[in-house]
C-alpha positions as CSV (number, residue, x, y, z in Angstrom):
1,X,-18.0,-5.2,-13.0
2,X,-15.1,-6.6,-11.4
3,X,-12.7,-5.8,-8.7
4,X,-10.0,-3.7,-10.9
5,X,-13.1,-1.3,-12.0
6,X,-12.1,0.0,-8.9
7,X,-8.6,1.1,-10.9
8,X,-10.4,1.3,-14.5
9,X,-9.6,-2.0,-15.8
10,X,-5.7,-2.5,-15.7
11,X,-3.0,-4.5,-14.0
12,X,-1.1,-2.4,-12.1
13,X,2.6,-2.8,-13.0
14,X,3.2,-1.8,-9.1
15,X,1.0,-2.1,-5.8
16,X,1.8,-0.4,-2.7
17,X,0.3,-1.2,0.5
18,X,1.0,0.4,3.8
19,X,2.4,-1.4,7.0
20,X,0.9,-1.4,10.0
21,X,1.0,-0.5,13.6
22,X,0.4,-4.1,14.7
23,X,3.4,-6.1,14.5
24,X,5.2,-9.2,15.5
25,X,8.2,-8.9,18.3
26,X,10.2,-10.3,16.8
27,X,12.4,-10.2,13.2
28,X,10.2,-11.4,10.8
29,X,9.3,-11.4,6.7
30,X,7.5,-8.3,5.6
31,X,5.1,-10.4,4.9
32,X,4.5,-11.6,8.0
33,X,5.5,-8.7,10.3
34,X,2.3,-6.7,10.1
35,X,-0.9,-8.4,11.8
36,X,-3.3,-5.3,12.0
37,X,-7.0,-5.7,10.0
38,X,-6.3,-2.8,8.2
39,X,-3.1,-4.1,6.7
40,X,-4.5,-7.8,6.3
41,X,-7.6,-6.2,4.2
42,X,-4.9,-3.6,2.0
43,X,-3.4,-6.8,1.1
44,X,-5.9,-9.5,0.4
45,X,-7.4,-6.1,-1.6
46,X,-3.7,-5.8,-3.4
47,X,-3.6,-9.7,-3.7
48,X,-6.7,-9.6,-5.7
49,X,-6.1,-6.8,-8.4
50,X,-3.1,-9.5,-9.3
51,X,-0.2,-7.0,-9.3
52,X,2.6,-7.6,-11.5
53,X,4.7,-6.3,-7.9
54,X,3.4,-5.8,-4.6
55,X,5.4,-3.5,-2.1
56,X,5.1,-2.5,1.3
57,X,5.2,1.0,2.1
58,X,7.0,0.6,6.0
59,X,7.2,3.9,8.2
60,X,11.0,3.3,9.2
61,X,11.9,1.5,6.4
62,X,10.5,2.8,3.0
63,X,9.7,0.3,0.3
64,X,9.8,-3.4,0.9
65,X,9.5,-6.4,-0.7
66,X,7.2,-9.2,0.9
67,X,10.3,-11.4,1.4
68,X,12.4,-8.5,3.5
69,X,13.5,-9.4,6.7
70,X,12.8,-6.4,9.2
71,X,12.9,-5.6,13.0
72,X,10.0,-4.9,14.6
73,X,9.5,-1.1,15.0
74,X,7.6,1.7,16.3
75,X,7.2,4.4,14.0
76,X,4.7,6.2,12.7
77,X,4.3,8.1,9.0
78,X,4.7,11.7,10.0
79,X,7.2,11.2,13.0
80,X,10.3,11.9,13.6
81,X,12.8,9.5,11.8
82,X,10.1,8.4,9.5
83,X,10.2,7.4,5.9
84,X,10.7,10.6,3.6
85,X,9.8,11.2,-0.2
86,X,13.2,11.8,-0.9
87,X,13.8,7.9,0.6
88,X,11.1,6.8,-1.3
89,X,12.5,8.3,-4.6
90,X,16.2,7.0,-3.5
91,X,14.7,3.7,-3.2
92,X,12.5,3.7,-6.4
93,X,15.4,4.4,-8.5
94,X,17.4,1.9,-7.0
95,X,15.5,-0.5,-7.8
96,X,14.7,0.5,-11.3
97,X,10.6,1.4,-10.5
98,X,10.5,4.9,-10.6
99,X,9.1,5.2,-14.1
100,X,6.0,2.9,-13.9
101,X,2.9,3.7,-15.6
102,X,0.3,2.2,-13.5
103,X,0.8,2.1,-10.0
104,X,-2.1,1.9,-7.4
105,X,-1.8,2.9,-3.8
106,X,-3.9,1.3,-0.8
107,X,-4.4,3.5,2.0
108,X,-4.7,6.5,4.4
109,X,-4.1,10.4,3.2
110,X,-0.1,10.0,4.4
111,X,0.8,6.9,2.7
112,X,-0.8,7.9,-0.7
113,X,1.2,11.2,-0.4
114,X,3.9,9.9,0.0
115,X,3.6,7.1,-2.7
116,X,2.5,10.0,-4.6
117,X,5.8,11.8,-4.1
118,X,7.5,9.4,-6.2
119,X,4.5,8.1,-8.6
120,X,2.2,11.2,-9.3
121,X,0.0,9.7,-11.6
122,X,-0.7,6.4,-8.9
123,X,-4.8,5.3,-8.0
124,X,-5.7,5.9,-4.6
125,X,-9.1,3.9,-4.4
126,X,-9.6,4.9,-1.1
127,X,-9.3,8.5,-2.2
128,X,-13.2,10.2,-0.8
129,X,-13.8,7.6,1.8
130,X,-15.1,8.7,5.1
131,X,-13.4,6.8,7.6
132,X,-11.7,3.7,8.3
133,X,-15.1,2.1,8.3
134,X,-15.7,2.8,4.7
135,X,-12.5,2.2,3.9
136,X,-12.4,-1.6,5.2
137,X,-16.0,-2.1,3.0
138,X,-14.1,-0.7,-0.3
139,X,-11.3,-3.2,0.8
140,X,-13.5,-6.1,1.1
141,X,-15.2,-5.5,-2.2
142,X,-12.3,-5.0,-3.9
143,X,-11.2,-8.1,-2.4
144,X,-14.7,-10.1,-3.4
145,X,-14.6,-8.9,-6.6
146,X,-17.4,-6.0,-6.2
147,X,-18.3,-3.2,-8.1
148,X,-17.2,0.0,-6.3
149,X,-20.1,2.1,-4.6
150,X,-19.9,5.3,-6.5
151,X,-21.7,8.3,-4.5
């Protein structure tokens, strides 16, 4: 088995990973901005399903490329001024996405909703984990290449 059993074999035309709570102070790449474990291990996950497009799902700022310059922010998903579905849908459209096929989502219950919002039909592989403890093993296998522990 490999590492995209965890997603039944495709290349996902989209990947969306969330952002983090850890981040730089200073104006920075998307890429770089977020230096949390969680969002290092959604990515190196993300990097190794090979993703025709890779997007970071920010909590004030909706969808980002890698190569985005952003502030440094704190928001959370679920506060107040935080990224909506209806954003998320503005900014699919925008930028001509909205109608992908395959398109997997790493992450917690609120960022998979919300990708969700906009791609229905998107993986969550992290769907049925038990905590962020479980969650960072899927990761790493994913990333390593492992079969997924089915329970």
């Amino acid at each position: 088995m490999t590492t995209n059993d965890y997603v039944d074999g495709f290349r996902p035309e989209l990947l969306v990973v969330p952002c983090g709570s850890r981040k730089l102070g200073w104006p920075a790449r998307a890429a770089d901005m977020y230096v949390g474990s969680y969002h290092r291990a959604c990515r190196q996950a993300a990097e190794a399903l090979q993703p025709e497009r890779l997007l970071i799902l920010s909590a004030r700022y909706g969808l980002l490329d890698l190569d985005d310059v952003i502030e440094p922010y704190d928001t959370a998903h679920g506060a107040a001024g935080a990224t909506t579905a209806r954003l998320l849908l503005e900014q699919a459209t925008e930028r001509g996405i909205v109608h992908l096929d395959t398109v997997v989502a790493l992450g917690g219950a609120r960022h998979t909703a919300l990708v969700r919002s906009v791609w229905p039909h998107a993986r969550t592989p992290l769907a049925g984990t038990r905590g962020m403890g479980e969650q960072m093993a899927r990761l790493a296998a994913m990333r390593d290449g492992r079969a997924p522990h089915r329970g």
